[in-house]
N, C-alpha and C positions, 0 to 999 in steps of 0.2 A: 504494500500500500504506500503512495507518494505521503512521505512528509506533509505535516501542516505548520508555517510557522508561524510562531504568536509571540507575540512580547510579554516582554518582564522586567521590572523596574525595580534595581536592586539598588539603586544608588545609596538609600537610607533603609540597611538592613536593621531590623532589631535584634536586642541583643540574643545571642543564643547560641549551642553547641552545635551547633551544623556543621561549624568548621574546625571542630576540634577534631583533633591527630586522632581521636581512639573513634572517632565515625570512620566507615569507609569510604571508598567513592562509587556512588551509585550509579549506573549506567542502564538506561532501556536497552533490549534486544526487541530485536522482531517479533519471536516466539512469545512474548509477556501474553498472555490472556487479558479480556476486558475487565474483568472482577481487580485482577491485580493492577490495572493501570489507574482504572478507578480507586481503587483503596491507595496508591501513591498519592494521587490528589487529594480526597479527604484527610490525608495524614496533614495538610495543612504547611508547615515550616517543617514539619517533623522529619523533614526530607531535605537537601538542599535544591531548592528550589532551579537553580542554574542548572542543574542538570535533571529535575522534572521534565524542565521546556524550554526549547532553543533559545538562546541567547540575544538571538537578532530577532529585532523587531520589526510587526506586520501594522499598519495602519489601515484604520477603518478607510472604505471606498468612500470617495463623494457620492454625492445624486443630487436630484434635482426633488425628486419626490421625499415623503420624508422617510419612507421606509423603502429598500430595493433587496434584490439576490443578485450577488456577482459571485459566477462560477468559479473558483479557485480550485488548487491542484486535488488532481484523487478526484474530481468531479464532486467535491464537496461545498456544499451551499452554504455562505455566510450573508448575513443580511449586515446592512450599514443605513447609520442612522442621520437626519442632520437635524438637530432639535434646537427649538425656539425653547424658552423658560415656558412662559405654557404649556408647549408642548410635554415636556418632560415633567412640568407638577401633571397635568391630564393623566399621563402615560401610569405613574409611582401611587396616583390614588384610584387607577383601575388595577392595577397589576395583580395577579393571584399571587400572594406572598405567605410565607409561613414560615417558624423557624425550622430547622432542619435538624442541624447539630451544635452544639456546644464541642469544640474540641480541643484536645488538653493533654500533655506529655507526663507521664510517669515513669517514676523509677524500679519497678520492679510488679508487671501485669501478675507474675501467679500469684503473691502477698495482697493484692486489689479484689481479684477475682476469678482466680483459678480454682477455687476451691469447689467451682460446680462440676469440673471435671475432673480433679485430682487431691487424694485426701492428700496433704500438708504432714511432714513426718516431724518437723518444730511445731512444740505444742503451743511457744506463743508468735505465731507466726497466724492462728484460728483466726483470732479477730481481722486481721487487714484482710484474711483472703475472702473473709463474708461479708464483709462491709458494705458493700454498694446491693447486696443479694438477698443477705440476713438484715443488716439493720435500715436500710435505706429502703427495702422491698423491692428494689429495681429486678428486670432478669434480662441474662445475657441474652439480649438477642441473634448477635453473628460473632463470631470470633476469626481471626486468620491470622496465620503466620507466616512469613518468607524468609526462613531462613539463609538463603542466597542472598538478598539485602540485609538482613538482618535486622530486622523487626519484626512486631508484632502489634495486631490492633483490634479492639474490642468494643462493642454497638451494646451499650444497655440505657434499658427505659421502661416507663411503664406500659408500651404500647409499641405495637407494629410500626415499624418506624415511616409507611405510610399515611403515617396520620398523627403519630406522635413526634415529638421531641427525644433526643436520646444523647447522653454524654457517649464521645469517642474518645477514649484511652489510647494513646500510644505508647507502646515500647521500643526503645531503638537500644538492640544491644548495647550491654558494658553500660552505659549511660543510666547510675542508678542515683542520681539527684539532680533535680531541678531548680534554678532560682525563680518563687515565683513573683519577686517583683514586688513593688507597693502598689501599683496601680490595679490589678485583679483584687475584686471584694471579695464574691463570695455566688455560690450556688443558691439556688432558692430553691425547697421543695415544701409543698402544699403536703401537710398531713392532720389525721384526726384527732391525733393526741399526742403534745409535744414532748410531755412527761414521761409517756411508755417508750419513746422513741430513745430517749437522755436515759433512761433505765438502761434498756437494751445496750448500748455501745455502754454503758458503765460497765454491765456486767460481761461485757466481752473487752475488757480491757480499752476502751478506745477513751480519746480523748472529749472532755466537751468544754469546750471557749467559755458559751455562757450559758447560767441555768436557766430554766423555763421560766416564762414570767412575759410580762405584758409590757408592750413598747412604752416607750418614755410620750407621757403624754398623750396613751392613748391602751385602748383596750386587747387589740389583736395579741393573743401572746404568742414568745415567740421564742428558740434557743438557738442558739450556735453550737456544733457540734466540726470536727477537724478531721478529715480523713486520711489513709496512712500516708499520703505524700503530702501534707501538709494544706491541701484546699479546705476553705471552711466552705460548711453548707450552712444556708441558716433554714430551722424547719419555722413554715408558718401555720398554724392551727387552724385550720379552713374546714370544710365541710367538704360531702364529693367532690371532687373536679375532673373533668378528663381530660387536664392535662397538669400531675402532679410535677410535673420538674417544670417548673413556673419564672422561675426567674435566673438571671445573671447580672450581677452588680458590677458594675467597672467605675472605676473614678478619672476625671475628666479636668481641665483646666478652664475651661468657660463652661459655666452650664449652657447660656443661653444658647452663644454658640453652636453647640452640640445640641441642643432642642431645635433650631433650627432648620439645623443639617441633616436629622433622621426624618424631621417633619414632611421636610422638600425633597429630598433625594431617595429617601428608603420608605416615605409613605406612611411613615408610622405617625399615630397619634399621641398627643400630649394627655395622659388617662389622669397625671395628678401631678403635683409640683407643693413640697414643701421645706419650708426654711425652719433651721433649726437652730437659732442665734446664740441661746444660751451653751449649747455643744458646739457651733461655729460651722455647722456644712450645711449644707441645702441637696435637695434628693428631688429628680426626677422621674417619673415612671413612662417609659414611652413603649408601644405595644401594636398590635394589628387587631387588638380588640380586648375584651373584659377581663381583668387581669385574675378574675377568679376562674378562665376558663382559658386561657391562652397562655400560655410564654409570653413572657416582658422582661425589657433592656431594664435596668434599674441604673441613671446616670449620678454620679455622687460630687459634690464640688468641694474642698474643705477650705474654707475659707483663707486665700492669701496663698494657693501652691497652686501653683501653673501648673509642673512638672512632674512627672510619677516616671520609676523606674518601673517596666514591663517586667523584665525577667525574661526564659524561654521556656518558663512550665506552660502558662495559659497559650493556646495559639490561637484561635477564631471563633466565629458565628459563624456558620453556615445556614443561608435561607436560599427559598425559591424564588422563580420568578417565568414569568410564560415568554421573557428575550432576554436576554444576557447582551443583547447590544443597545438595546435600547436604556437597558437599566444602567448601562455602563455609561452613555451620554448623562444622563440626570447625575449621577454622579457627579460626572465630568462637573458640570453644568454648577453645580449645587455644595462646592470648595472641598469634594473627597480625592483623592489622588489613583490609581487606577495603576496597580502595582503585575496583573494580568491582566490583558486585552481580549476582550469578548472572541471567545471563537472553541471550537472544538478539541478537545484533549486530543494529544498526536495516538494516534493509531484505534483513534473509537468519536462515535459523532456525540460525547455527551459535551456539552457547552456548558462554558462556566466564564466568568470575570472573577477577579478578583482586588479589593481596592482597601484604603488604607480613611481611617474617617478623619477629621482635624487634629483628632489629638493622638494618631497612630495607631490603630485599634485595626486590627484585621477583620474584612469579614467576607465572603461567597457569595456569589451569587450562583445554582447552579439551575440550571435549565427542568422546567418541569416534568414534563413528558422523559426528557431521558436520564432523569434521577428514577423515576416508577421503572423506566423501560431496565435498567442495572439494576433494581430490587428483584426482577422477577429471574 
């Protein structure tokens, strides 16, 4: 099959172990399968991305219309886009969007949750390897390994991931610690009882941040709990939801800024905004719909710090979208930086962009139809 090439903007990499001496160097072959090329790319950074995808860069086609197909090599169809600001708010508040994946680098997947397929012969070694399974009630959904690149990566969630949200764990050999940064908050999961959950990882040896109890100033109660590679999750005491892994907190140097920038470019709505003077940060919640029934961004401002160090634990959001070119212009359009150029992964038609938000924050966009079409 002819090459496709697509660009990549590496100029302001974040920080990470990609280019450490104990990583190998990863190289595609022709023989790779779709399943494995595709799980390259969900791995996110977890990969060195310079050699995910060719080097040199392909620029979007002019037109005159605002939408076109221009046949490119392999007889593979790429659309280009030329958007007005209109155009592209119209485009981001019809778009089919949803979150896809949270995903995130660990240090050692069988202590996470190997323990669905393999009893653990350290006895305290139990807790980390039920954690996401036993205490968090997640279940593995896919797991795969390649050992010829030398990783490993795991799909759990409360739900087929057709329609749920799911964390994606990576392992990449030898690599058994992660820095994660000041700027990554914390995991959200929606549960029924925050108390029994804080029991559970007690009595399996795990850690908990904070004890159950009700937000400052307000009634929801709620606990921080830390899982084996140091992510907190915070549980929040909700009633059913169908969709328990509910949130991801990140911190931000503008809030407005960044309220802006998700409103206009990624579609998402402003569900709630509040200031917390006497603590000194202000919190935004921005979403694609009811936070008691959807995944939500949680944006956090701490009063007076621009800057947050990432780390190279947390790596993306992964969400949908029915064009990966068009979404890439509003982007463009709307002050995100566009660090992958819309077009199809080399040697499979699933389309993705990928782009960088104001204040460096990775996230996906991957094509609708051939994310379903790779599940099946």
């Amino acid at each position: 099959m002819a090459s496709v090439s697509v660009a990549l903007n590496l100029s302001t990499p974040r920080p990470s172990l990609l280019h450490s001496p104990s990583l190998p160097s990863l190289k595609f072959s022709p023989v790779h399968n779709t399943s494995r090329r595709l799980a390259l790319f969900q791995l996110g950074i977890a990969l060195p991305q310079s050699q995910l995808f060719n080097a040199e860069a392909s620029k979007l086609f002019a037109a005159e219309e605002n939408t076109t197909k221009v046949a490119t090599a392999g007889n593979i169809t790429r659309e280009s886009t030329s958007f007005t600001e209109v155009d592209a708010m119209d485009w981001v508040k019809n778009d089919n969007r949803r979150v896809l994946h949270f995903v995130y680098n660990v240090g050692d997947l069988d202590k996470t949750i190997k323990y669905t397929y393999l009893i653990q012969q350290i006895a305290n070694c139990l807790m980390r390897c039920r954690f996401y399974t036993e205490c968090l009630g997640m279940k593995l959904l896919r797991k795969r390994d390649i050992p010829e690149d030398r990783y490993t990566n795991a799909f759990l969630g409360y739900g087929p991931e057709e329609s749920n949200v799911t964390v994606e764990l990576t392992y990449n050999y030898g690599v058994n610690k992660y820095d994660i940064g000041t700027g990554f908050g914390h995991f959200g999961i929606a549960i029924g009882d925050a108390a029994k959950t804080v029991d559970l990882v007690k009595a399996k040896g795990g850690k908990v941040v904070r004890e159950p109890g009700p937000v400052t100033n307000g009634s929801t109660v709620i606990a921080m709990i830390e899982d084996p590679n140091g992510y907190n999750f915070e549980l929040l005491e909700r009633g059913p939801t169908p969709e328990p892994l509910c949130q991801v907190m990140l911190r931000v140097g503008d809030l407005d800024r960044s309220i802006n920038f998700y409103k206009k470019a990624f579609g998402m709505e402003l569900l709630r905004k509040r200031d917390n003077p006497e603590y000194k940060y202000t919190n935004a919640i921005m979403g694609y719909g009811p936070e008691d029934k959807n995944a939500v961004l949680e944006l956090t401002y701490n009063y007076g710090v621009t800057e947050y160090d990432k780390g190279n634990g947390y790596t993306q959001i992964a969400l949908s979208t029915d064009n990966v070119y068009k979404s890439a212009e509003a982007i463009k359009l709307f002050g995100g930086k566009i660090i992958r150029e819309p077009g199809p992964l080399p040697g499979i038609n699933t389309k993705i962009t990928a782009c960088l938000d104001p204040d460096g924050w990775k996230l996906v966009f991957v094509d609708n139809k051939d994310f379903l079409r790779e599940l099946e």
